[in-house]
C-alpha positions as CSV (number, residue, x, y, z in Angstrom):
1,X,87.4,72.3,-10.7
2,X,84.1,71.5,-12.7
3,X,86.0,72.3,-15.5
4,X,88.2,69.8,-15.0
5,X,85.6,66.8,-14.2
6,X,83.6,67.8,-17.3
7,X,86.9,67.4,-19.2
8,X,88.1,64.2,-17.4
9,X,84.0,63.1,-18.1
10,X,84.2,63.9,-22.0
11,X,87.7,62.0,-22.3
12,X,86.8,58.8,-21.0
13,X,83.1,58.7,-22.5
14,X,85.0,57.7,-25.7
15,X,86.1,54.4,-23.9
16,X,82.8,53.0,-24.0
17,X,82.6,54.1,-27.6
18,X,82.4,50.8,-30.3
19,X,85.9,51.3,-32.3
20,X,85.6,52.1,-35.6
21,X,86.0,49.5,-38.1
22,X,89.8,49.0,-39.8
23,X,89.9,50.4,-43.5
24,X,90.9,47.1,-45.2
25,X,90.0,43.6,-44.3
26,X,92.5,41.5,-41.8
27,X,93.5,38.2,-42.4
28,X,92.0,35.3,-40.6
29,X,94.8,34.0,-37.9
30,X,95.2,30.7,-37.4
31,X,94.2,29.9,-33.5
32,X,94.4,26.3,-33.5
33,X,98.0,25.9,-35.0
34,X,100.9,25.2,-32.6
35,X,103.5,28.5,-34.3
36,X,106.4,26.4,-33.3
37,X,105.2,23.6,-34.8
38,X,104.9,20.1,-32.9
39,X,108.0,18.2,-31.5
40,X,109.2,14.8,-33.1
41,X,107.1,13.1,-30.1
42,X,103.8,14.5,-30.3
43,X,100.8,12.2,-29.3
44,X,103.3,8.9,-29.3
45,X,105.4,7.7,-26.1
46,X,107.0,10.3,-24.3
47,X,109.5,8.3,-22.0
48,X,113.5,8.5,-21.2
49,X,114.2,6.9,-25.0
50,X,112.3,9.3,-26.3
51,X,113.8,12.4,-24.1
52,X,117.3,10.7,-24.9
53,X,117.0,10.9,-29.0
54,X,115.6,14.6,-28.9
55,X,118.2,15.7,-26.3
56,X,121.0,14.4,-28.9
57,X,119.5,16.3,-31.8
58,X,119.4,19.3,-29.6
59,X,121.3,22.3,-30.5
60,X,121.9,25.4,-27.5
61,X,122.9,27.4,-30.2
62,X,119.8,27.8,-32.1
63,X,116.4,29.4,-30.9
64,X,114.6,27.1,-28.6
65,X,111.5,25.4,-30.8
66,X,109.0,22.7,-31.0
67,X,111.8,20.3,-32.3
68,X,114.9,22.4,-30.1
69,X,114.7,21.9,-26.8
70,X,116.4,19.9,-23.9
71,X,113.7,17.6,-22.1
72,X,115.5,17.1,-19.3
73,X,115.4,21.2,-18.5
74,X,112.8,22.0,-16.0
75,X,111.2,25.4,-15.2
76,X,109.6,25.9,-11.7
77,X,109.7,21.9,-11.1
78,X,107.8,20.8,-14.7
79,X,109.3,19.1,-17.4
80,X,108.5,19.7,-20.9
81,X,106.1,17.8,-23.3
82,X,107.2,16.1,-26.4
83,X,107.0,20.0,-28.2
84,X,109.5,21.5,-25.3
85,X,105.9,23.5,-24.2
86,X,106.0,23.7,-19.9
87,X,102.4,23.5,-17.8
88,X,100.5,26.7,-18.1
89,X,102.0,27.5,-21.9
90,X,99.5,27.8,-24.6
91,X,99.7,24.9,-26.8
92,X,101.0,22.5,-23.9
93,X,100.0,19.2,-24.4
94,X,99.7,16.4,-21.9
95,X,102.3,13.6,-23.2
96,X,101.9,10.2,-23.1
97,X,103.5,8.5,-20.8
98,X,104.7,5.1,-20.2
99,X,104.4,2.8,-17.4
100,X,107.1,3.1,-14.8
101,X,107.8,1.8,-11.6
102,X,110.8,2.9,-8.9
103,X,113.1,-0.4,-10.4
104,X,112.9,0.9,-13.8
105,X,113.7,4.5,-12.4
106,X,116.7,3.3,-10.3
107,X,118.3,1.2,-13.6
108,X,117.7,4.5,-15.7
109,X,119.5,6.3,-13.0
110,X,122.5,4.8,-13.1
């Protein structure tokens, strides 16, 4: 049984060990740049026009990206932004939105 701590002991001691440093240089990565790249929409007027022109360019067929998404889909209650990123996503982006009221809303409804 001592045997067996010791051993256990030894094994993890090596987690708290720094790691060795990599045998060739890595390449910087780029944190700050969206790898999806940034919707049509990004930092202008996200409203219904806006949602309505990138839903017609929208394909189903091709992978879902920054300029390939439907705006109208919503995941757990959230709509996109103007790059098809949800709430919580990295790279989300608050959009800006224009002024509505629940007239406007009911025209657009119908």
């Amino acid at each position: 049984m001592k045997f067996l701590s010791i051993v256990a002991l030894a094994a993890s001691a090596s987690a708290f060990a720094p790691a060795s440093l990599p045998s060739s240089v890595q390449s910087a990565t780029s944190l700050f740049n969206n790898p999806d790249g940034y919707g049509k929409y990004d930092d202008k007027l996200w409203d219904n026009e806006a949602k309505k022109d990138v839903y017609a360019s929208w394909d189903p067929n091709t992978p879902r990206s920054g300029s390939n998404f439907n705006p109208f889909e919503t995941w757990e209650g959230n709509t996109p932004d103007a790059s098809g990123k949800y709430p919580g996503e990295s790279w989300y982006k608050d959009p800006q939105r224009g002024d509505v009221n629940f007239a406007q809303m009911m025209v657009e409804r119908e």
